[in-house]
N, C-alpha and C positions, 0 to 999 in steps of 0.2 A: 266387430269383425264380420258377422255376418252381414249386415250394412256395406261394408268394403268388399265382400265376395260378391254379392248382388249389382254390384256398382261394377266393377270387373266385369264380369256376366253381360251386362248392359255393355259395357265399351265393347266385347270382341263380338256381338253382335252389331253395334254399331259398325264396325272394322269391314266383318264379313258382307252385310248391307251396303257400304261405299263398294266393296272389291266389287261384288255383285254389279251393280250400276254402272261402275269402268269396263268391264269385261262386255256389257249390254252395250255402250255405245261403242268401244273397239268393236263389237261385231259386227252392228249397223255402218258405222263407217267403213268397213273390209266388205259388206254387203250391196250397199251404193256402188265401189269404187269398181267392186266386178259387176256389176249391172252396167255400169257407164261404161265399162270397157268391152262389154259385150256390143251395146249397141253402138259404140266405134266400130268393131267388125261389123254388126249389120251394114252399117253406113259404107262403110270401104266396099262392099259385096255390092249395095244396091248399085254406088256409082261404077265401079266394073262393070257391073251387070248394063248401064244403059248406057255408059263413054263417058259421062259428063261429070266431073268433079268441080265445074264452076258453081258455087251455092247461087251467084244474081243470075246464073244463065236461065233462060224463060222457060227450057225444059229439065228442066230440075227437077227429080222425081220428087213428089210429096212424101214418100216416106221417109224418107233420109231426112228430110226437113224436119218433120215431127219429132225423128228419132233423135239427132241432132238439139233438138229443144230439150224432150227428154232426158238427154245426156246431161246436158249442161247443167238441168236438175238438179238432177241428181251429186254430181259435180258439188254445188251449189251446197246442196244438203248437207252435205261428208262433212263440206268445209265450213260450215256453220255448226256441226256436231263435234268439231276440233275444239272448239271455244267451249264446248261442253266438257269436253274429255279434258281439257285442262282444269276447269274448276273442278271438275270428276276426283283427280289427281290431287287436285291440293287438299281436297276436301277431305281425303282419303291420309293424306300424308298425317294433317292435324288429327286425326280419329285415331291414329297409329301412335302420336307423339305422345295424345292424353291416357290411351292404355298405358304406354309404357311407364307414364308417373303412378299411375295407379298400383300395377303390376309392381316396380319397385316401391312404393310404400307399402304394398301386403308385403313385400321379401325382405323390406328391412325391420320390418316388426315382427316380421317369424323367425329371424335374426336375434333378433333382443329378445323375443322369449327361450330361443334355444339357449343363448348366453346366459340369463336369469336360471334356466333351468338346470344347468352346467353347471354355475357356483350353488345351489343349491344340493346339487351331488357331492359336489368336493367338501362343502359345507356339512354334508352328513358322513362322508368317507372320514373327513377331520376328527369330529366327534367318539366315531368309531376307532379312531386310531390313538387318539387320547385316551378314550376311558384304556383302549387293551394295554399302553402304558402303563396307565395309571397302578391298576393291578401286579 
């Protein structure tokens, strides 16, 4: 039993370690996607700011350009850390699937000792109820 509670112990640590790790890149992807949306608005402000919204026109401000690259990035990153967040997920679902076996094998064996322990009541209630016949 204590082997199976230790083993327990280990899986909802394992559980809470995967959640942990999903929650880490859901934040990093929501962290990217408002970073790249911010520098869209830089990028909107700078081209108001000079007329020019053609990227190949020759005056084309360089920041928008950097930021633009930036963005794309970052972009980039989110959506490369989605392929994460998916194995994140599965990896998390299996870690949840193997507690649960565990979890129901300690509760059906603490099942069968309460039963065991039950007929052993009624088993001595019997006894008790026989001899005060018997008398």
């Amino acid at each position: 039993m204590k082997t199976r509670d230790s083993l327990i112990r280990l899986k909802r640590f394992q559980v809470d370690e995967k959640r942990r790790q999903l929650a880490q890149i859901e934040s990093m992807i929501a962290e990217f996607n408002r970073m790249a949306d911010e520098l869209d608005d830089q990028i909107r402000v700078e081209q108001e700011r000079v007329g020019i919204t053609d990227v190949s026109h020759f005056a084309y401000p360089t920041f928008a350009k950097a930021a633009a690259e930036r963005r794309d990035n970052l972009r980039n990153s989110a959506h490369e850390l989605d392929d994460q967040l998916q194995r994140a997920q599965d990896e998390l679902s299996e870690a949840i699937e193997e507690l649960k076996k565990f979890e129901q094998l300690e509760e059906r064996d603490q099942q069968r000792e309460r039963t065991a322990q039950d007929m052993a009541e009624q088993d001595q209630l019997d006894e008790i109820a026989s001899r005060a016949r018997a008398r």
